[in-house]
N, C-alpha and C positions, 0 to 999 in steps of 0.2 A: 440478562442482556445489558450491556453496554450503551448507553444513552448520546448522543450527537454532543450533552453537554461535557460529560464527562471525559470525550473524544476531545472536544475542544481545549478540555484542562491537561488535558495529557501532553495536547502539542503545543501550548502555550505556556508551559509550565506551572500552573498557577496548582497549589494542592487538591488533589483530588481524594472523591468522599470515596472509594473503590479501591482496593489492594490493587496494586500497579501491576504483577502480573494477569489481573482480570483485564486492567484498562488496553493495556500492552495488547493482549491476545485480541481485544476489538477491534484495535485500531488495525491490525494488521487483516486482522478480515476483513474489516471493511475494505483497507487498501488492497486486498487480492481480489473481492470481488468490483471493486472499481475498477480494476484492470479485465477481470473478466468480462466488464460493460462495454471495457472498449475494443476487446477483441469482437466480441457478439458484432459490432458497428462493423467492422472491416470482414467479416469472412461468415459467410454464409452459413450459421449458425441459429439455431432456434435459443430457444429462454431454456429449454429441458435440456440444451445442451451445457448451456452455461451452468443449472444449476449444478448438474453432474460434476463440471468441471470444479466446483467449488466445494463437493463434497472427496473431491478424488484430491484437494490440495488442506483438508484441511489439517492433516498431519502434519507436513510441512509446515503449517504456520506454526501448527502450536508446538514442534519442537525448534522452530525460531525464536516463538517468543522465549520459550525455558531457555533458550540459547543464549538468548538477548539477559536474560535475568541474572546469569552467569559473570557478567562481564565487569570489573572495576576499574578498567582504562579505556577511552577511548583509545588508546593507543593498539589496544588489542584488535581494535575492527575501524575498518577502514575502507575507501575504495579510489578510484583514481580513475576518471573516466574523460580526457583530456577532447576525444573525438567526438562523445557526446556535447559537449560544453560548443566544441567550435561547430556545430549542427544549430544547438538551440540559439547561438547568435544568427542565424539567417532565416531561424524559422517566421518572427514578424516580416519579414520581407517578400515571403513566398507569396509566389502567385495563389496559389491552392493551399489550402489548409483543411486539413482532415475534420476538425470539426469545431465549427465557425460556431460564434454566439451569437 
């Protein structure tokens, strides 16, 4: 298992003691089950559903990650998300925010 430190050297770039596709395939579970955390918040969902949900995705990660390991340009993958962008500029502004610290 993939350690919070090693997470951290992954996305900070700094060398990590773990073959990068071990680090890779953590960080991306973690980051799917982060999202599964935040879905659980929003919709009426138990923890047994979530966990399910993270066993029903975890293919998809790990043929992202092999996907991800594949790749020698940025140029190859990409995304463009223009409407997002003009969203999270008003999000400090909002009245409500989904979940407040």
């Amino acid at each position: 298992m993939i350690g919070r430190y090693q997470l951290f050297q992954l996305e900070s770039g700094h060398p990590i003691t773990h073959p990068l596709e071990h680090a890779l395939g953590g960080y991306l579970h973690a980051f799917t089950a982060n999202l599964i955390s935040a879905a659980l918040r929003t919709v009426p969902l138990g923890q047994t559903d979530g966990q399910l949900a993270l066993a029903v995705l975890e293919r998809a990660v790990n043929t992202a990650a092999q996907a991800a390991m594949v790749v020698t340009s940025l140029d190859e993958v990409g995304t463009a998300t223009p409407l997002l962008d003009w969203c999270s500029l008003r999000h400090e502004t909002q009245y409500t925010r989904l979940f407040r610290s």
